[in-house]
C-alpha positions in Angstrom: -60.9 -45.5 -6.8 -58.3 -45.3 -9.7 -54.9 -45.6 -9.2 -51.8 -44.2 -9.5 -51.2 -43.9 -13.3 -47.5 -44.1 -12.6 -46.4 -46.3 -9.9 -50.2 -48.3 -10.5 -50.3 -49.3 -6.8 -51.2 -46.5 -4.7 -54.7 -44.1 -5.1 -54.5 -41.4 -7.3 -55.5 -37.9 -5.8 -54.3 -35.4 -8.5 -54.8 -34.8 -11.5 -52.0 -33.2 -14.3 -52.3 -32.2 -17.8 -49.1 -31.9 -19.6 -48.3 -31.6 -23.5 -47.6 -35.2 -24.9 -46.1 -36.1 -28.5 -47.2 -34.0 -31.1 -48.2 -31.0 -28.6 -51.3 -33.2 -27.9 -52.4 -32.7 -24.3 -52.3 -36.1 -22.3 -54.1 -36.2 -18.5 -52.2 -38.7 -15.7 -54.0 -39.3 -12.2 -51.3 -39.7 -10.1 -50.8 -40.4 -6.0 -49.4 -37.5 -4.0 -46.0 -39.4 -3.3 -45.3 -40.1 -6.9 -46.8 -36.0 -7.6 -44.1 -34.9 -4.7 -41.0 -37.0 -6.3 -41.6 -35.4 -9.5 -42.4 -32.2 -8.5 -45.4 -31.9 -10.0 -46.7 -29.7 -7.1 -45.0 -26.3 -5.6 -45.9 -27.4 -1.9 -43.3 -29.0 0.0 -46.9 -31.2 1.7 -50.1 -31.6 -0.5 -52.9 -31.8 1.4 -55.1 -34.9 1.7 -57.4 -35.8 -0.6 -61.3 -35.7 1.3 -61.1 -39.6 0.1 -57.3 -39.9 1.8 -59.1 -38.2 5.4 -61.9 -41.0 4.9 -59.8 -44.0 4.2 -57.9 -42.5 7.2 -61.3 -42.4 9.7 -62.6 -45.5 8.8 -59.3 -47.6 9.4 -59.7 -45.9 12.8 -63.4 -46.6 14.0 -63.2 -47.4 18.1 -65.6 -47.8 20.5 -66.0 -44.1 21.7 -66.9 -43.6 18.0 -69.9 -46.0 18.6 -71.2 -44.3 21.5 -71.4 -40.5 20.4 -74.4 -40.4 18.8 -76.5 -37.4 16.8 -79.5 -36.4 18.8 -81.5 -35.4 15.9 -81.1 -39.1 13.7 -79.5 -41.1 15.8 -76.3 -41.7 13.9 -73.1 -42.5 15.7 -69.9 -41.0 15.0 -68.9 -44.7 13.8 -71.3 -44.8 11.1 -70.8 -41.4 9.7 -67.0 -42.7 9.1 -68.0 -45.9 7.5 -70.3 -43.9 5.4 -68.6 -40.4 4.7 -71.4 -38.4 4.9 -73.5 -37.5 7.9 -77.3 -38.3 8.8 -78.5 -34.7 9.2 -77.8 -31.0 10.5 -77.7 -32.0 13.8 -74.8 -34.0 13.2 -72.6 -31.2 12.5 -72.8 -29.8 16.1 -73.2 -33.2 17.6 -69.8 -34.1 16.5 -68.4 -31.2 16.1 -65.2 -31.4 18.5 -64.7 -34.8 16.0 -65.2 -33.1 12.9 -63.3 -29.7 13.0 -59.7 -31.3 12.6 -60.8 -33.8 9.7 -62.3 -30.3 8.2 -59.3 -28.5 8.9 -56.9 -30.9 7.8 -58.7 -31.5 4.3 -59.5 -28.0 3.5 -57.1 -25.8 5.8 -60.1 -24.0 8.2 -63.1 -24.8 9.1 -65.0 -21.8 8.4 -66.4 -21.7 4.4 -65.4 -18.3 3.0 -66.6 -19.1 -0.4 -66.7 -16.7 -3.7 -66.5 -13.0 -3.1 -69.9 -11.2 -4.8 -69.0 -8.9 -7.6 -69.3 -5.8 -5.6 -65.9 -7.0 -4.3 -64.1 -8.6 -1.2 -64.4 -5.3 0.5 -68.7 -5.2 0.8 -68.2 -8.7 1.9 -66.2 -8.2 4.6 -67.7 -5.2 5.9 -71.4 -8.1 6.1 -69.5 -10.4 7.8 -68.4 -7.5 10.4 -72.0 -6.7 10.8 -73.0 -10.1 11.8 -70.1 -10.6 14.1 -71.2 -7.2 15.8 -74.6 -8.4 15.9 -73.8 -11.4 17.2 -71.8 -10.1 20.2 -73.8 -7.3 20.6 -76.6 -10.2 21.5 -74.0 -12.1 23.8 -73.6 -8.4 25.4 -76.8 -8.2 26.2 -77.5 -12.1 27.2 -74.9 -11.6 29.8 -76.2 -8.2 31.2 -72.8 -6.2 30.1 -74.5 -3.0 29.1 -71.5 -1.0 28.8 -70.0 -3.5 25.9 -73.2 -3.6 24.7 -73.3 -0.1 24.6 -70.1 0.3 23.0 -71.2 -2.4 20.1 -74.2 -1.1 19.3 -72.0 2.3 18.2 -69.5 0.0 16.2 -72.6 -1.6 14.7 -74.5 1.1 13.6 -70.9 2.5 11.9 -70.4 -0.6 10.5 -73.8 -1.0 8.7 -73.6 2.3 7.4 -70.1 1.5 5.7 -71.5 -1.5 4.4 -74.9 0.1 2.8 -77.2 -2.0 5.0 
């Protein structure tokens, strides 16, 4: 990895562009700490890098890491931090309870909310309330509550028709 182009010692994790001599624009990869004492950024704490959270894991590899393996490719927890990626799809729920605060520390949740469609944030959310409705209205009726079931099926059937399903 590069480092720091201003103290040259530790790992640079942002990148700035600033106007140089002559208006020209000049690009500096620096470290957080060096980005922090300049105040380059307008958080008080950056976030880490997904490099920083890597470095971090692997540094911290035990022997409970080597014993929770994937049970669709066989890949322990250890492995997937030496390597930084994991073996399959598996893996996600496999080690989930491990990988939901590395998630959440390098990118803040751990559910991906990505781009809004160009009919706007609003049709978007009104999907995503359908599939939460369906989804409990199938817990509903997996655990016999007929009533709630009852009650979702209304919500869902309002729900669809406000979002044009």
């Amino acid at each position: 990895m590069k480092k720091c182009d201003i103290c040259g010692v530790r790992e640079a994790t942002l990148k700035v562009r600033q106007l140089g001599e002559g208006g020209k624009p000049v690009e500096l990869e620096v470290c957080a700490e060096c980005a922090r004492e300049r105040g380059l950024t307008g958080t008080t704490e950056l976030k880490p890098t997904v490099a920083e959270e890597f470095a971090r894991a692997r540094r911290g590899v035990g022997q409970e890491d080597e014993q929770l393996v994937c049970t669709g490719c066989g890949m322990t927890f250890a492995e997937f931090k030496r390597l930084g990626r994991l073996g399959c799809a598996d893996c996600y729920a496999g080690f989930q309870d491990k990988l939901e605060p590395l998630i959440r520390r390098v990118q803040g949740a751990v559910r991906h909310v990505g781009r809004t469609p160009g009919r706007g944030p609003d049709a978007a959310r009104a999907k995503l309330a359908v599939r939460q409705l369906r989804a409990e209205l199938d817990q509903a009726i997996k655990g016999e509550d007929y009533e709630r079931a009852a009650d979702l099926r209304d919500k869902l059937n309002r729900a669809e028709k406000d979002a044009g399903s």
